[in-house]
N, C-alpha and C positions, 0 to 999 in steps of 0.2 A: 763552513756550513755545507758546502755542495760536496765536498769530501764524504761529510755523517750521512746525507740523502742520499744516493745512489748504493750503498750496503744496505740502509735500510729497505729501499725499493726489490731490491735481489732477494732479498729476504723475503717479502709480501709475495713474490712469485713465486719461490720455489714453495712457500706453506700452500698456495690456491693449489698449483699443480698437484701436489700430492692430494691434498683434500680429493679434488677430482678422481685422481686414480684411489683413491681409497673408497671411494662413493661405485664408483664401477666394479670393483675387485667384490663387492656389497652384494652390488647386482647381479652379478656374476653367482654368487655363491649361492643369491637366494633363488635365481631361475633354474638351477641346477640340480635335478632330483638325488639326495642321498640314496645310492648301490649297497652302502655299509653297514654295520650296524652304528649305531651311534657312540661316540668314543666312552667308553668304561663299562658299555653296555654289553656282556657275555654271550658270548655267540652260544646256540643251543643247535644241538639236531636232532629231531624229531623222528623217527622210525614209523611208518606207515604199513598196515599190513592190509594189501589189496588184492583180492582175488582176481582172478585172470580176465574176466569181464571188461576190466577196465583195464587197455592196454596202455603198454607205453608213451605210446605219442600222444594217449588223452592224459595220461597223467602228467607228459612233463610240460604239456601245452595248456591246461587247463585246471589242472592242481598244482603244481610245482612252481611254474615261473608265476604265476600272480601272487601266491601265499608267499613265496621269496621276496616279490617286488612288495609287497605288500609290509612284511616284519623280516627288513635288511639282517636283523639278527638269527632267523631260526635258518637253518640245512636241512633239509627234506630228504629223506633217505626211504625208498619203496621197497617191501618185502614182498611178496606174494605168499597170498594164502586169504582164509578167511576162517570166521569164528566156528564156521560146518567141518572144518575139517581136521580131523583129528590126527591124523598122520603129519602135516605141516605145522600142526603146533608143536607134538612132540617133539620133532624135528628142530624146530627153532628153538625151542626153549635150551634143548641138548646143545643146540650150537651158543649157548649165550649170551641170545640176541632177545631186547623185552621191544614188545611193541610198546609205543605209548595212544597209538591209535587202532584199533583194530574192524576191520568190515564185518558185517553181517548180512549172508547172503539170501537169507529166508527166516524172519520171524520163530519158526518151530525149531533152529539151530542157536539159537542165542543162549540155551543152556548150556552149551559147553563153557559158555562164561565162567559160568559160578561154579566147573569141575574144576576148572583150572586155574580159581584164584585169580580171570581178569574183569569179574566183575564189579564194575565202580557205579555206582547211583550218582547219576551227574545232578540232581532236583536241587541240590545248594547252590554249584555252579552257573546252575540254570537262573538261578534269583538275582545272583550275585554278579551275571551280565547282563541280564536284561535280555535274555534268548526266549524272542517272543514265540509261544508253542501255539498262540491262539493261531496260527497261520496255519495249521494243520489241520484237518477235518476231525472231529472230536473221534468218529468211528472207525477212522484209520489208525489214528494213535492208539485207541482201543486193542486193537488186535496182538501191535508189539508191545503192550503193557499185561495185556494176558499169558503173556510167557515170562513175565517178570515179576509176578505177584505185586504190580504197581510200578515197582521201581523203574528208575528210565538209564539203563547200561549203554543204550544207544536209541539215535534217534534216523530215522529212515532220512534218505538227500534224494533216491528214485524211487518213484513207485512205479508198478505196473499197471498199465491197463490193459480194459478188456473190449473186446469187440464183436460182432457179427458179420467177418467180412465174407461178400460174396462177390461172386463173378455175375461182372453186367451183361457180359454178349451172352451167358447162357439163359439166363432171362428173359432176354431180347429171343434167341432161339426158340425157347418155349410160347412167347407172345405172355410171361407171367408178371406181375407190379412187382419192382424190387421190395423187398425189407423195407419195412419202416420200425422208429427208434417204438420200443417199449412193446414189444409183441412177445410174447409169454414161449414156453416150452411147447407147452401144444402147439402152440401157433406155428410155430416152424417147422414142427416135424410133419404140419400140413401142406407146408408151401411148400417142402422138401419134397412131398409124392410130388408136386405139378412141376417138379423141373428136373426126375427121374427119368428116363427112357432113352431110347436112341432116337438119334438124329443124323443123317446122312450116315451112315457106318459106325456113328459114334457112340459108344454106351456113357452115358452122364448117370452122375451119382449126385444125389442132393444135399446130401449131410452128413457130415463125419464129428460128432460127440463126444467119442468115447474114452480121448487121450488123456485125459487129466480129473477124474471124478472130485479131488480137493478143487476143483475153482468153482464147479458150480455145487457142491456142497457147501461151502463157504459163502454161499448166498442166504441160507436158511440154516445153517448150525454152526458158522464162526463161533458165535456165541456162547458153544458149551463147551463143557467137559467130553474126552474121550475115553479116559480111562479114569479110574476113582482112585484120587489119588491118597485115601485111606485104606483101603482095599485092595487096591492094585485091581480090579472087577473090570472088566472091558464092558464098556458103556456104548462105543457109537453105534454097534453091529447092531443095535436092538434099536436105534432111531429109526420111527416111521420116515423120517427125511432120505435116508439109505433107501428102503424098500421101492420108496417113490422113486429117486432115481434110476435103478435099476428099472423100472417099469418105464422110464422114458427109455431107456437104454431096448429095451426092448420092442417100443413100438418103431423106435429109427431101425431095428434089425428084421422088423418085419415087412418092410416097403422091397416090395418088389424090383429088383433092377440096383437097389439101392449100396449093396456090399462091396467095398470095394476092391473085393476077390485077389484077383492078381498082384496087388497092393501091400506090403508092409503096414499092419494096422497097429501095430505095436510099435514101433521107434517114429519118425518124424518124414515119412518116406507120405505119408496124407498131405501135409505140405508141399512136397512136388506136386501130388495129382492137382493142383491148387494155381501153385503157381505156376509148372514148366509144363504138364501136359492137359492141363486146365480143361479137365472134363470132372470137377467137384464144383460144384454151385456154394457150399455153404460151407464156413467153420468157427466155431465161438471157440473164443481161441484169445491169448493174451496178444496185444495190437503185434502185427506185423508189418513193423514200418519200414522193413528193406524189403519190399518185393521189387519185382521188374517195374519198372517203368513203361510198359509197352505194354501190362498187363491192365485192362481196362477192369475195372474194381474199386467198389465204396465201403465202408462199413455201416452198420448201425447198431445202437446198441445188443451190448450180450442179452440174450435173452433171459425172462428174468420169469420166475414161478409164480403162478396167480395168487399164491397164501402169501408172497412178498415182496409187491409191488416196488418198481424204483430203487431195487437192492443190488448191486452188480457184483461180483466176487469181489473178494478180499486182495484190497492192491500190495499188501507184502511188501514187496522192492528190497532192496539195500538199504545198510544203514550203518553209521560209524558212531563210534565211543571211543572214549579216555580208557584206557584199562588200571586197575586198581595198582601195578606194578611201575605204571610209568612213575619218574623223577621227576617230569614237569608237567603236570598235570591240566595248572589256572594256564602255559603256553599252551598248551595242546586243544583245550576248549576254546579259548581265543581264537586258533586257527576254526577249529568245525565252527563256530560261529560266523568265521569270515567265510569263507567258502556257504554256507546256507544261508547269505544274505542273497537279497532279491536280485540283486546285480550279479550275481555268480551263480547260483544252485540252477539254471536252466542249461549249462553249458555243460553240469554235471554227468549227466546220461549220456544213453546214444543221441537223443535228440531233444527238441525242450517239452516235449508230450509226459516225457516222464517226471516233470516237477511233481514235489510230492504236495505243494501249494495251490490249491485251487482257483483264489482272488492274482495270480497271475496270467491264469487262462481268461477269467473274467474280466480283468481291466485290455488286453491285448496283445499283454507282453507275449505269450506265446505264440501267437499269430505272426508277431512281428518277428520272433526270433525265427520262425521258422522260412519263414517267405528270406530271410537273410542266409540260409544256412545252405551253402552251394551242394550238400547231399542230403537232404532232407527237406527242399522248396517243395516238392512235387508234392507233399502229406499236405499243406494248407489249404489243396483244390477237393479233399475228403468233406466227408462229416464230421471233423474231429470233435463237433461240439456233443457226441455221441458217448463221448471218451469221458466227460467230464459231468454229464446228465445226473446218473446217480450215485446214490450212496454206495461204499461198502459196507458188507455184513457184520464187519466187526468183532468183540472177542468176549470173552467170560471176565468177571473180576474175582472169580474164584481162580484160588490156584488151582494150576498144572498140574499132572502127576508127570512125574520124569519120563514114565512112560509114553506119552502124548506125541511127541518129536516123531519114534517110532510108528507110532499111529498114523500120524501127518501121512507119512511116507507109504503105508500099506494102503490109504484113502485114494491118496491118487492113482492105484493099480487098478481099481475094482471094476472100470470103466470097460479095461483090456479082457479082464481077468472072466466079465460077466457073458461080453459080448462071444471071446471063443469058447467059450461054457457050451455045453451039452444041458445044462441041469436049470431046472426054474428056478424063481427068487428062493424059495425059502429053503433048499437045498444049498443052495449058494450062501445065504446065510449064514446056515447053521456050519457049516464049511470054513465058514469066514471068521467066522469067531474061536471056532477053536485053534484055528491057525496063530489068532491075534491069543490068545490064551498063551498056546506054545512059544511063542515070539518073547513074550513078556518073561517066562520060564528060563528062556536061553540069555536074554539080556540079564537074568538077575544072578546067572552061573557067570558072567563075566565079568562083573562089577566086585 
């Protein structure tokens, strides 16, 4: 008997022991993040096409490793380029290479989509994960839907905002109240005289407007049509909303002291005067969240036109799509749906101001992201909540004429174009229109 006892005992212990290590080996497996794809599961690589904005270290810090950590089976492959540019798509295409995501770097460019066969209507996709759009301001999404005739090719992850920033010490210099949020176009080109003049040897300038006529036209005509796109008929040059601006443009060039003469008023050299030799008190201007740190400066809201109150330019931004060409399409939405979750899309930008989600700034997420963001703490000590006050102007639900892109692009000139003018409005007008007449003539000789 004691012979059969003692094998069987040997026995009992080596089953416990391995039990044991088999229970650990468990633990072991299950506290240990899969790096892989999962076994029989196909590795896929995804081709990304990102314009230059977004450099490399954000993409492979902030797009790259978390969509990898995220789905062990897709490879992330960056191209440069975006859906504006015609020259890098020819180019890619020639080389072989299909994007299956493609960027969109302005609203008025997202028709090159549909020239070149990568426009895909993601609206089934969209049902079929559950990519809640209500997060989006109804009149933002408006604006990239009006170049789509509805359909959604892409959906914005940045928006832009707008602001009123001004210089505090020359304020302070003047003895004048800073800006406050919702003060009209009049309004400022008044507060603009009272912080013109010299001061100690310095000639101060109070307002510079004139760089971009699309942002604050897109306060009051996002909405329309520019060109008829039965007709081909140039439509905006004949909006009272043009003439009116032009007559703001006129009364900031009538302020005494105000020009700022020596200045580059046509490229981005007003921005110096602003930031490095800060004798400019004022500029409504899309937010400038890299100035110096040493520059004493708030914002408040862009200024907004008395016939529409609470309307701030058209926030635009970036935005990425599935292209009609990719192979794997339901991956590739997967991804933009991970990355434009609430946990990801604030990291997407330069900083988390640019979420294109409003009830993030609202609950504090962006507060909080930014007091954490070791090159962008010093914005939470702003008025950011300036940034996020009002509406944008939003878009038409009528189509587009192909010609409008074009238009876009001659709108934001006129600001330049008015100011070193010789000629009053309706000369400048009539000038203006036949130019945009011509324009349209030479685009349709090249198509």
């Amino acid at each position: 008997m004691r012979s059969a006892k003692y094998p069987f005992l040997i026995l009992l212990i080596v089953l416990l022991v391995a039990g044991l290590i088999g229970c650990q080996s468990q633990n072991v497996e299950k506290d240990t993040p899969k790096n892989t794809a999962e076994e029989g599961e196909e590795e896929i690589t995804l081709t990304v096409m990102l314009a230059w904005m977004i450099g490399e270290d954000r993409w492979e810090k902030f797009y790259k490793k978390p969509a990898e950590e995220k789905f062990p089976h897709l490879k992330l492959k960056r191209i440069e380029g975006d859906a504006g540019d015609r020259e890098t798509l020819e180019k890619t295409f020639a080389e072989g290479v299909k994007p299956d995501i493609i960027m969109v770097s302005h609203p008025s460019q997202i028709q090159l989509l549909q020239e070149y066969e990568l426009a895909y209507d993601m609206r089934d996709m969209i049902d079929q994960y559950d990519f809640d759009l209500t997060r989006y301001e109804d009149d933002y999404l408006a604006e990239w839907l009006s170049w789509t005739g509805g359909e959604i090719w892409s959906l914005p992850f940045v928006s832009q905002k707008y602001a009123l920033h001004y210089n505090k010490d020359i304020f302070d210099l003047f003895g004048v109240p800073y800006p406050t949020d919702d003060m009209t176009w009049d309004e400022v080109i008044e507060l603009a005289k009272k912080v013109t003049g010299e001061r100690n040897g310095v000639q101060y300038h109070g307002l510079h407007m004139q760089h971009d006529a699309s942002q604050t036209l897109s306060q009051v005509m996002g909405d329309t049509l520019y060109v008829d796109p039965e007709t081909d008929e140039v439509l905006w040059t004949e909006r009272q909303e043009v003439s009116d601006y032009l007559a703001l443009v006129d009364q900031e060039k009538s302020i005494p002291g105000n020009d700022l003469g020596e200045i580059e008023t046509d490229g981005i050299a007003f921005i110096d005067a602003f930031q490095k030799i800060r004798n400019l008190a004022m500029i409504p201007h899309q937010f400038l969240e890299a100035l110096p740190e040493d520059l004493n400066w708030d914002i408040a809201t862009y200024p907004v036109w008395s016939q529409a109150p609470g309307i701030q330019p058209n926030q635009s931004g970036w935005a990425l799509g599935v292209t009609d060409i990719s192979e794997h399409k339901e991956e590739a939405f997967e991804l933009l749906k991970f990355w434009y979750s609430d946990e990801q899309i604030l990291s997407k930008g330069n900083s988390a101001v640019t979420t294109p989600f409003n009830h993030l700034f609202e609950n504090g997420a962006v507060e909080e992201a930014l007091k954490n963001d070791p090159n962008r703490s010093y914005l939470a000590e702003l008025n950011i909540d300036s940034l996020f006050q009002n509406k944008p102007g939003g878009g038409t639900s009528e189509k587009r004429s192909k010609y409008d892109t074009g238009a876009q692009n001659e709108i934001g000139k006129i600001g330049f174009e008015f100011y070193d003018s010789d000629q009053d409005r309706n000369e400048f007008l009539r000038d203006l229109k036949q130019k945009e007449e011509q324009r349209i003539v030479e685009e349709k000789a090249t198509k």
